[in-house]
Backbone as CSV, one residue per row, in Angstrom:
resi,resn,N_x,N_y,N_z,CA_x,CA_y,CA_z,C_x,C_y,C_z
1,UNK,7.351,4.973,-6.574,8.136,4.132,-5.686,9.238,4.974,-5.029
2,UNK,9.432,4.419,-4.025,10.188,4.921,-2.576,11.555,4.524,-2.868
3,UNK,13.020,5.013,-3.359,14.318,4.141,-3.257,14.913,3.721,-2.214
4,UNK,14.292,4.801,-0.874,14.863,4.146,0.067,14.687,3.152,0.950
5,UNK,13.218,2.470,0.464,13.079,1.248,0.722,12.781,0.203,-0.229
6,UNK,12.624,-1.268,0.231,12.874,-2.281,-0.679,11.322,-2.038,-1.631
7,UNK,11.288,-2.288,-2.993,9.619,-2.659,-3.605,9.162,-3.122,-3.074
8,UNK,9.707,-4.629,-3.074,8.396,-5.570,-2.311,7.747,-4.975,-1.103
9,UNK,8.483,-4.375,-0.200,7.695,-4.280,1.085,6.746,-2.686,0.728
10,UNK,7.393,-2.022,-0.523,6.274,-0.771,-0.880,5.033,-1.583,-1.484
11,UNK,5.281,-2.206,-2.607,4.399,-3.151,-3.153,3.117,-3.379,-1.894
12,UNK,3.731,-4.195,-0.723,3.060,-4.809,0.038,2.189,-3.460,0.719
13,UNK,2.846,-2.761,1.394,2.352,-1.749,1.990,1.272,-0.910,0.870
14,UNK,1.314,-0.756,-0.122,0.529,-0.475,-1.303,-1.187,-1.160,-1.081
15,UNK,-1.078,-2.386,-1.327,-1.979,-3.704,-0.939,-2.954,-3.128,0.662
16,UNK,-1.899,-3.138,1.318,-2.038,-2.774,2.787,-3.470,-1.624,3.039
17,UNK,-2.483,-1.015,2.375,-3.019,0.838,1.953,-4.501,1.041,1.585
18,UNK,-4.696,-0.395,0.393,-5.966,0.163,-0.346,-6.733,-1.071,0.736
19,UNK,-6.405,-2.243,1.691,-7.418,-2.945,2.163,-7.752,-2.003,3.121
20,UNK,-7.218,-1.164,3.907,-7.537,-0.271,5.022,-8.219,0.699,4.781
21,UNK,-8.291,1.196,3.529,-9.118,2.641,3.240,-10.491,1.713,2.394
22,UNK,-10.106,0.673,2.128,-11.956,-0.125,1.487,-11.773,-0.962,0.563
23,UNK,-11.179,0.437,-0.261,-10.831,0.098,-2.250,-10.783,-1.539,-2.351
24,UNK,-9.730,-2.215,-1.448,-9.690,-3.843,-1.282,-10.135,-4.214,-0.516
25,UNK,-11.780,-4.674,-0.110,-12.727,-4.878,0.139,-12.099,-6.460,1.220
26,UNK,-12.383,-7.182,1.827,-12.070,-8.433,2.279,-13.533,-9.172,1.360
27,UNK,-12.265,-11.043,1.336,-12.733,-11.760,0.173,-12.679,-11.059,-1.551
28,UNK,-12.355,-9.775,-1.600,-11.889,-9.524,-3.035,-10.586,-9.988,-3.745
29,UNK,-10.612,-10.381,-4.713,-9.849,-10.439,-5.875,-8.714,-9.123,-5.764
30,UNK,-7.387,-9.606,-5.613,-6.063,-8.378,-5.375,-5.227,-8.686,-7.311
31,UNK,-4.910,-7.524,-7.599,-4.803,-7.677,-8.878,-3.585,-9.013,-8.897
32,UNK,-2.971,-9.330,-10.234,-2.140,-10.150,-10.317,-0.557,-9.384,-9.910
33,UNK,0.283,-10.248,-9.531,1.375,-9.685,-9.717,2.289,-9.588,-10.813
34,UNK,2.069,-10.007,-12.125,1.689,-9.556,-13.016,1.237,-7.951,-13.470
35,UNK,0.193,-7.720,-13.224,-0.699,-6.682,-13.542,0.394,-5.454,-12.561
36,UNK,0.360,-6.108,-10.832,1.585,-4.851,-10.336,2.780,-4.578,-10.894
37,UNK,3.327,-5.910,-11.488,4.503,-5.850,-12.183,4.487,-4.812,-13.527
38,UNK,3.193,-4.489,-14.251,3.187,-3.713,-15.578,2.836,-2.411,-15.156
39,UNK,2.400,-2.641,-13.810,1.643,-1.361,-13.565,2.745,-0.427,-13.436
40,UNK,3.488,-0.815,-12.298,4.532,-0.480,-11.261,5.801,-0.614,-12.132
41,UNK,5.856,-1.042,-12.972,7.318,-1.150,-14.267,8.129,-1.767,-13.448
42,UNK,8.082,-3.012,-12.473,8.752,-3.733,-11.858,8.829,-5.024,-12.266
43,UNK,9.972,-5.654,-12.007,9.992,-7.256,-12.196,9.031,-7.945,-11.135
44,UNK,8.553,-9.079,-12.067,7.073,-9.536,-11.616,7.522,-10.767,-10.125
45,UNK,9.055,-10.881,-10.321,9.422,-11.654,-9.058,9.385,-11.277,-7.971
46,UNK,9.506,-9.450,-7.881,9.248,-8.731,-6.883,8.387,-8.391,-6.401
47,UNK,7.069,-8.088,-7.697,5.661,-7.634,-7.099,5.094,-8.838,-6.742
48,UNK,5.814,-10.295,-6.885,5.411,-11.238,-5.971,5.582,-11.741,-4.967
49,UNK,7.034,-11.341,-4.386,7.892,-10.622,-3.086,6.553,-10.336,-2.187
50,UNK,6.220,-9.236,-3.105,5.932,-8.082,-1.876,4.008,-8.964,-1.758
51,UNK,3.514,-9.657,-2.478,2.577,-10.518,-1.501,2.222,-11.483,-1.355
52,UNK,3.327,-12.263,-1.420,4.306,-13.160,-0.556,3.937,-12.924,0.816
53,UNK,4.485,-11.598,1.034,4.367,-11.014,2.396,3.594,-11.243,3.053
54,UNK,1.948,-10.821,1.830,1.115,-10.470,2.778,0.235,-11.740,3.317
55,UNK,0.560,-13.040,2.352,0.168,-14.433,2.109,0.633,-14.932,3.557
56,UNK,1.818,-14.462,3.738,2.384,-15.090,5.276,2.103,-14.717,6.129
57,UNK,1.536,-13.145,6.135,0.801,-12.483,7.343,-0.090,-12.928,7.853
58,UNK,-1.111,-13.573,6.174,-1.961,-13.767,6.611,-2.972,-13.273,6.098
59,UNK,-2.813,-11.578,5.367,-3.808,-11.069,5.128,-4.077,-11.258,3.308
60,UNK,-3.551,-12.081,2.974,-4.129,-12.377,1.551,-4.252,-14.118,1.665
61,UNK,-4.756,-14.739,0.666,-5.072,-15.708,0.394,-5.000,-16.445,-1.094
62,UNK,-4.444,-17.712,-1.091,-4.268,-18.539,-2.691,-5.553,-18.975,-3.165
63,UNK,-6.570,-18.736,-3.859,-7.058,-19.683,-4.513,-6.778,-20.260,-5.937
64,UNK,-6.256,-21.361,-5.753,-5.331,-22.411,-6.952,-6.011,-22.305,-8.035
65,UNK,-5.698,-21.486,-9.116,-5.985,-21.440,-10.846,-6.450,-20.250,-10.233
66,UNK,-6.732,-19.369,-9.998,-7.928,-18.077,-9.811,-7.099,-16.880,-9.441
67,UNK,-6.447,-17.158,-7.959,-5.799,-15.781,-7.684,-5.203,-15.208,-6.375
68,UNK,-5.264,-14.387,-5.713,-4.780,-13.906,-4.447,-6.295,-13.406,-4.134
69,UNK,-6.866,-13.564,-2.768,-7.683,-12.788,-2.209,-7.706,-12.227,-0.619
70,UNK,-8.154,-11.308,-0.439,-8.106,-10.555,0.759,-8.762,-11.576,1.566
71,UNK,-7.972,-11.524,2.538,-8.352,-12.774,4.109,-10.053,-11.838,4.750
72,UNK,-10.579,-12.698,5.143,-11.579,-12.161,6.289,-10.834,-11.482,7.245
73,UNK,-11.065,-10.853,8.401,-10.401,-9.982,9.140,-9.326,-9.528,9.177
74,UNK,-8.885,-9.481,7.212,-7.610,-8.738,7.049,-7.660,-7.257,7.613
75,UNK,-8.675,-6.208,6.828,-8.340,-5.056,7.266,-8.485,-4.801,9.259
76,UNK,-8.769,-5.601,9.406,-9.184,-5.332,11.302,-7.509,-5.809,11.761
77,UNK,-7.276,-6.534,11.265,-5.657,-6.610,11.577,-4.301,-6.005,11.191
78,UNK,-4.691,-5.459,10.075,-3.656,-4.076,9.513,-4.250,-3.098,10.280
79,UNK,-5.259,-2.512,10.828,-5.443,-1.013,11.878,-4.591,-1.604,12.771
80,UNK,-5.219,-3.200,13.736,-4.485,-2.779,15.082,-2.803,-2.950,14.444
81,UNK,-2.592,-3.567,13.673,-0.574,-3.766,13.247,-0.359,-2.446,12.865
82,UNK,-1.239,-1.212,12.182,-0.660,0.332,12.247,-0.839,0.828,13.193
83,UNK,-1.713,0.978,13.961,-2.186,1.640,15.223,-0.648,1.216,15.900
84,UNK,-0.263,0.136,16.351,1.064,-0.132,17.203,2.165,0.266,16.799
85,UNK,1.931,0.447,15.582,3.720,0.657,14.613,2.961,2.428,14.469
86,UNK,2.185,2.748,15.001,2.411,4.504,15.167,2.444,5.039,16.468
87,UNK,1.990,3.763,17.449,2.303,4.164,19.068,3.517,4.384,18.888
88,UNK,4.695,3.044,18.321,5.736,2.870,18.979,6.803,3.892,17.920
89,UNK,6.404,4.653,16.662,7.173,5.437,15.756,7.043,6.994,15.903
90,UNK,6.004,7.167,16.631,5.301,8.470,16.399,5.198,9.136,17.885
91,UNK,4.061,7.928,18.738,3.794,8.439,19.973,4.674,8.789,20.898
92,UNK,5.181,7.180,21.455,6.448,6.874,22.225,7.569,8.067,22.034
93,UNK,8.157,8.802,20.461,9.383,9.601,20.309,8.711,11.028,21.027
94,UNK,7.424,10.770,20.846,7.037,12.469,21.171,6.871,12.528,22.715
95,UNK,6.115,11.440,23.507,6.329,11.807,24.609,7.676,11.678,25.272
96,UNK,8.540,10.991,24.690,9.902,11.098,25.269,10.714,12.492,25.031
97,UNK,10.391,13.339,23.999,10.973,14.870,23.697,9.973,15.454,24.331
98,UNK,8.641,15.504,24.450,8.468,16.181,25.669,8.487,16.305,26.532
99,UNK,8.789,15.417,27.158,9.423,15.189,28.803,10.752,15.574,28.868
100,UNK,11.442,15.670,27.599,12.739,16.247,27.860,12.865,17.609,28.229
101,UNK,11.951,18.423,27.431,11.102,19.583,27.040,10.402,20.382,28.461
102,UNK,10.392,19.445,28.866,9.503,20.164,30.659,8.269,20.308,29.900
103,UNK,7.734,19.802,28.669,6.115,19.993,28.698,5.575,18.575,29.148
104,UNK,4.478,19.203,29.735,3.365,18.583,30.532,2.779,18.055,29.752
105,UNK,1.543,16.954,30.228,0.550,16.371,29.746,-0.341,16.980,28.943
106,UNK,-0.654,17.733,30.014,-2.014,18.499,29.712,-1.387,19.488,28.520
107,UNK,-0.297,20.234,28.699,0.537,21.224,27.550,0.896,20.150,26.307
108,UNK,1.227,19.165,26.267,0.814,18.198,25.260,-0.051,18.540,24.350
109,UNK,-1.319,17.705,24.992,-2.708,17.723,24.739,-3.058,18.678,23.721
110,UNK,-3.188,20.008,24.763,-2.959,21.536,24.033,-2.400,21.628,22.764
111,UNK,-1.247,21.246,22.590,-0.513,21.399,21.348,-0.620,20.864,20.313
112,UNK,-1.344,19.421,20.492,-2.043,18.252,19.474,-3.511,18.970,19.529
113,UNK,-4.027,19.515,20.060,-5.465,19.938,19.870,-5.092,20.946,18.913
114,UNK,-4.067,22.024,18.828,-4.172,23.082,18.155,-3.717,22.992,16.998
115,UNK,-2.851,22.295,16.434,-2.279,21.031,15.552,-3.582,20.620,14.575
116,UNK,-4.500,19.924,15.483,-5.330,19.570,14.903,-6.649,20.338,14.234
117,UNK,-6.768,21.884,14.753,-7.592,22.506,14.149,-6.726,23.866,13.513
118,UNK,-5.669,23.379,12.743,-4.712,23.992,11.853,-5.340,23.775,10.707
């Protein structure tokens, strides 16, 4: 865990993490908060905080006596909600320092291509 941000929303982003890479499959069973709470050595009010969250997003689901489960087109809606929150954290700061920069588009490009076969 991260101190400089809140659990719950690591918690959540945790959740997030494993529906986007597979591990939490949509319509699967998300452990208890409970189980995050022993896992994570956190109070269990928090690891219920954090999906809480994701219940309101949207991308988890109650079934009453049973459990939390992953929504249908949860993971298709956490890419496009990261995809935007890395335009607007990542992309947006870089083309604004390179334009400060006098680099070009295309000298951009270049520099993320070479970046990328580092």
């Amino acid at each position: 865990m991260d101190d400089s941000r809140p659990i719950f929303v690591q918690i959540a982003e945790l959740i997030e993490n494993d529906i986007i890479a597979g591990a939490l499959p949509e319509e699967t069973q998300v452990p208890s908060t409970n189980e995050f709470a022993a896992f994570h050595r956190i109070n269990p009010a928090t690891a219920g905080k954090g999906v809480n969250v994701l219940v309101d997003d949207g991308i988890l689901y109650k079934k009453r006596g049973i459990g939390m489960f992953v929504a249908s087109g949860a993971r298709k809606r956490l890419v496009a909600k990261r995809r935007d929150q890395f335009q607007n954290e990542f992309v947006a700061p870089l083309i604004i320092e390179a334009e400060k920069l006098g680099i070009g588009e295309a000298q951009l490009i270049d520099m993320i291509r070479k970046e990328g076969t580092a």
